[in-house]
C-alpha positions in Angstrom: -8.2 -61.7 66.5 -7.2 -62.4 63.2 -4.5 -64.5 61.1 -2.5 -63.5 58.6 -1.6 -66.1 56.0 -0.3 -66.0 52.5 -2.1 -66.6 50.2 -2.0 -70.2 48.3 -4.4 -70.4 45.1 -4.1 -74.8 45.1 -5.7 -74.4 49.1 -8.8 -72.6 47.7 -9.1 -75.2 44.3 -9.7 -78.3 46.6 -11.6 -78.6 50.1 -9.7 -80.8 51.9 -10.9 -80.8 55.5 -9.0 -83.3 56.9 -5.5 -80.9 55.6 -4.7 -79.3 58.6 -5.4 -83.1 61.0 -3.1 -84.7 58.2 -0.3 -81.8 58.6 -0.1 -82.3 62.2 0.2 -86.1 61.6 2.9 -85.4 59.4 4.9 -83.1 62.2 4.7 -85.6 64.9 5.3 -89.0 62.5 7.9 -87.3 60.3 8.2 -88.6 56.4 7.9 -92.1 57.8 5.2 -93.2 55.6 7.1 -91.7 52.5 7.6 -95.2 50.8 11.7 -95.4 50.0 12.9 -97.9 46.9 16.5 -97.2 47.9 18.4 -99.2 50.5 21.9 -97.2 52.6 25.2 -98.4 50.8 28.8 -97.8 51.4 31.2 -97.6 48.7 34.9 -97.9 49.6 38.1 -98.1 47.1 40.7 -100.3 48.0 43.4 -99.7 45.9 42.8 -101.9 43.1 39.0 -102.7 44.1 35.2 -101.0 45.1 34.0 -102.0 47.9 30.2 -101.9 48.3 28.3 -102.7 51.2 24.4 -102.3 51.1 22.4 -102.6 54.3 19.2 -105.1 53.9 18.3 -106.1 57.3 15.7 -109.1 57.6 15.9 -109.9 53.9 17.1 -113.9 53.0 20.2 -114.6 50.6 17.4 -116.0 48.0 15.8 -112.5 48.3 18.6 -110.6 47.2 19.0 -110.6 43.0 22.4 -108.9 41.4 21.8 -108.5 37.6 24.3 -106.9 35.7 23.1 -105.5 32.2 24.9 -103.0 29.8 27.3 -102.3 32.5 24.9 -101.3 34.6 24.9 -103.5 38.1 20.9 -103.9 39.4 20.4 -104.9 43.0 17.1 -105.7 44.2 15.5 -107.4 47.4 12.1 -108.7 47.5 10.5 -109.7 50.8 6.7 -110.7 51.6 5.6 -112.3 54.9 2.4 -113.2 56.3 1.2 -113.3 59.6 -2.0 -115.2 60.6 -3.1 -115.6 64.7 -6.4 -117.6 64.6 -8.4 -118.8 68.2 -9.7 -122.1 68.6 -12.7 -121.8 65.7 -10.0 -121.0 63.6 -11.3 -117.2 63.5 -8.7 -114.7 62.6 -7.5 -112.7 65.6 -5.4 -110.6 63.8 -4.0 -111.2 60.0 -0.8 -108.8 58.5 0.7 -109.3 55.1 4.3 -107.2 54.5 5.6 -106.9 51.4 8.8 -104.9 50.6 10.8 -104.4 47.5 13.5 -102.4 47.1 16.2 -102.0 44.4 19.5 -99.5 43.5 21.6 -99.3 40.6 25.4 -98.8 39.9 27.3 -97.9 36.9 30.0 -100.2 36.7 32.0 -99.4 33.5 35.1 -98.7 34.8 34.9 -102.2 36.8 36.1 -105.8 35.3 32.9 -107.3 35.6 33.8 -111.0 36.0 35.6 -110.8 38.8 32.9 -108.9 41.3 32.0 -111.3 44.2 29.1 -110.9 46.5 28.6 -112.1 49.9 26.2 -111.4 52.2 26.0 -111.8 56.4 24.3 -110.2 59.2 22.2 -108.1 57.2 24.9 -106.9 54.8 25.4 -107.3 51.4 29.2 -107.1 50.2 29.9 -107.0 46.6 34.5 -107.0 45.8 35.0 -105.3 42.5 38.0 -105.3 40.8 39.0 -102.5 38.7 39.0 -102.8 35.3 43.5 -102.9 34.5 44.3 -99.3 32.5 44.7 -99.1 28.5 47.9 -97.5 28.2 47.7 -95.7 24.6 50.0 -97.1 22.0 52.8 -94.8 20.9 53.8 -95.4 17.0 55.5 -93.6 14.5 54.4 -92.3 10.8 56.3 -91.9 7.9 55.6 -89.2 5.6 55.0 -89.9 2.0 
């Protein structure tokens, strides 16, 4: 006849009565509607270079802005579009506007910054970087006084 739930002092502060219609939205959807700033990339070492590849489907080249400041290496893609569908009157049928923006960030001391290269195709963005060559420590000798 009766539930048994625990109880949850932040349920009873707020009536929300639309919680339990926005739970069960959230089960069958998933986290989709979660907005994400990040975008999937691969980092691979090849011997004397990092290799990172960043997936940005659908985004143009001028989208795509690599900043490097402080040693740190910003990436960030910027993308708006509009969509307009009018009938004959010129009334709107339908309208959309999209606009994404996403952006991830790299430490790149241990990298000899000049040299990175960036290239991007297919949805891919590939960034070379060299490693920065090792100090070797100088070896001398004191004389006592």
């Amino acid at each position: 006849m009766f539930e048994i739930m625990p109880f949850d002092r932040r349920s009873y502060r707020t009536y929300n009565p639309f919680r339990e219609l926005q739970e069960m939205e959230r089960q069958f959807w998933g986290d989709q509607h979660s907005v994400s700033t990040a975008f999937r990339t691969d980092i691979t070492e090849t011997g004397d270079a990092y290799k990172l590849e960043a997936d940005l489907p659908g985004f143009k080249k001028e989208e795509i802005k690599i900043d490097i400041d402080d040693d740190i290496l910003v990436i960030k893609a910027e993308h708006s579009e509009d969509k307009d569908e009018k009938d004959d009157n010129g009334s709107y049928l339908r309208r959309e506007r999209y606009y994404g923006s996403y952006s991830r960030s790299f430490n790149v001391s241990e990298i000899d910054q000049e040299g990175i290269s960036a290239a991007y195709e297919n949805g891919v963005l590939t960034l070379t970087m060299p490693k920065k060559a090792p100090v070797k420590p100088e070896s001398r000798h004191l004389e006592i006084l």
